[in-house]
Structures are given as C-alpha cells and as structure tokens.
N, C-alpha and C positions, 0 to 999 in steps of 0.2 A: 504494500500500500504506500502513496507516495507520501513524504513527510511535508506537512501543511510549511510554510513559510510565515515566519514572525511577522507580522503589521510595520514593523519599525523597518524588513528588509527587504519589502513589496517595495514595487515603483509600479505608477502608472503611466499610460501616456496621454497626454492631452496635446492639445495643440499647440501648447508651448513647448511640447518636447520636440517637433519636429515643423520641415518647411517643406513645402509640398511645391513642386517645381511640374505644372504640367505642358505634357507635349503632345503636341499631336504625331501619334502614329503614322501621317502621311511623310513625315521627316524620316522617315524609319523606310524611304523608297532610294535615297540614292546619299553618299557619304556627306558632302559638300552642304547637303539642305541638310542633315543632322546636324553636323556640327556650325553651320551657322542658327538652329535652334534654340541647343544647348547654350550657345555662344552669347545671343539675346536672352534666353529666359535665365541664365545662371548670370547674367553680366560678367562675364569673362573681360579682361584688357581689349585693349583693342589691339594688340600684336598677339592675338592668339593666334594660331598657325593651323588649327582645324586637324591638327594629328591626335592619333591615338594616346600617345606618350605623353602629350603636353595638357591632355583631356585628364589625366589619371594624375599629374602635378597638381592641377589646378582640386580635381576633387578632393585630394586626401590633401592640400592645406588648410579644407574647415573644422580640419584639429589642431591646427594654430592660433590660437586668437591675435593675432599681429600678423598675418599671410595679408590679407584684406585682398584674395585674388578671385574670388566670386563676391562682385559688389554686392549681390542681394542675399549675402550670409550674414547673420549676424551671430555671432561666435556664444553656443553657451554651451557645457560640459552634457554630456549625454544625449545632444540634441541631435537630431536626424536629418538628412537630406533626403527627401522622397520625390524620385525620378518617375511620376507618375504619367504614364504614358496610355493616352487616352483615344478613343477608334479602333484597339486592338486586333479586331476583328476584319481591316481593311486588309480587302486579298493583293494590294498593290505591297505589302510591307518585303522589303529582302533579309530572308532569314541571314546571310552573314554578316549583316549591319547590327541586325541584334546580340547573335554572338560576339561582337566586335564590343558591342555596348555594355554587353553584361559580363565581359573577361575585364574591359575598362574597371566597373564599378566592382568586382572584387580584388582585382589589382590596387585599386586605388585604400580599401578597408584593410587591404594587408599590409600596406605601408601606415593607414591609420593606428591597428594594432600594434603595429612594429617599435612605433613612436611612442605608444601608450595612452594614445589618443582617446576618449570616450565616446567622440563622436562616429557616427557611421552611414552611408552611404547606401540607400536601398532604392527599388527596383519596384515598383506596385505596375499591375496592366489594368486595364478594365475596356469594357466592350463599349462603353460611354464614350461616342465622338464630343469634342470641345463645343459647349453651347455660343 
C-alpha cells in the first residue's frame, strides 16, 4: 500500500507554479515556422539563430534567474515552462519536427537537473486549435 505523504511535503500546482506558452500545431509543418514561433511566443533575442542547440540554451537558462534569455520568463524556483501545443490533431504536422522538439525539451531538463535547477520544461498536446 503506498505510504500517504505529510501535508507539510505535498506541493501543489497552480498557476503560479507554471507558464503556459501556446503554439499552434500548424508551426509543427516545416523547421523555420517553428522556430520562429517558439522564437515570438518564448521572446527569445533577436540573434537567435532558429537551431536546435541554441533552442535547448535558451530553454534550460529558466533555471537561472539572471539568464533573462526568454523575455516572457519570469524566474521563480519550481516553476514550469509548458510548451502547450494546440491543433494536435492537424494531419499537416511533420512527425520529425516533433521528435526534434521533444529531444530539445528533454535535452534542455537535463542540463536543468544537471545545474540543480528546480525549474522544468514540459511538453502538454491537446486537440484544441488556438481560439
């Protein structure tokens, strides 16, 4: 049977625990409209370079609170990025843009953990196109 958890070492999540970042799924059709997505909805620099590599620096420094390299992060301990990516269901998506995007965000959590970062970088779908 599993052992209950004390009250004092429960967490919950509210919406202060995390930032929800939506995309639309039709960005998930060719590299270049991703990453200038990501690019606008995460406020990335403007010498981002639309790579892989520099997509996975920029996610795992919202375990720095002095990175200040996604303008729409605001830096707090435990709090979440959620890359919610909305239309899922659009038959135009290229599945190796996905794989690209979901080795990105665990790439980027293993350099979070690496750091000892608290923050973490997730991945939500849903079949909901953007209203």
């Amino acid at each position: 049977m599993p052992r209950a958890i004390p009250m004092k070492h429960a967490r919950t999540l509210s919406e202060f625990h995390y930032t929800s970042i939506f995309i639309d799924a039709t960005a998930l059709t060719s590299e270049a409209r991703l990453h200038a997505e990501l690019s606008f909805k995460l406020g990335l620099p403007s010498d981002y370079r639309g790579d892989w590599g520099t997509l996975i620096d920029y996610l795992s420094s919202i375990g720095n609170p002095r990175a200040h390299l996604c303008g729409h992060w605001d830096h707090t301990p435990y709090k979440r990025l959620v890359l919610s990516i909305r239309g899922f269901s659009a038959p135009d998506i290229n599945p190796t843009l996905l794989i690209s995007l979901t080795a990105a965000v665990a790439s980027a959590n293993d350099r979070l953990r690496n750091h000892r970062a608290a923050n973490r970088v997730w991945i939500e779908f849903t079949a909901d196109p953007i209203d």
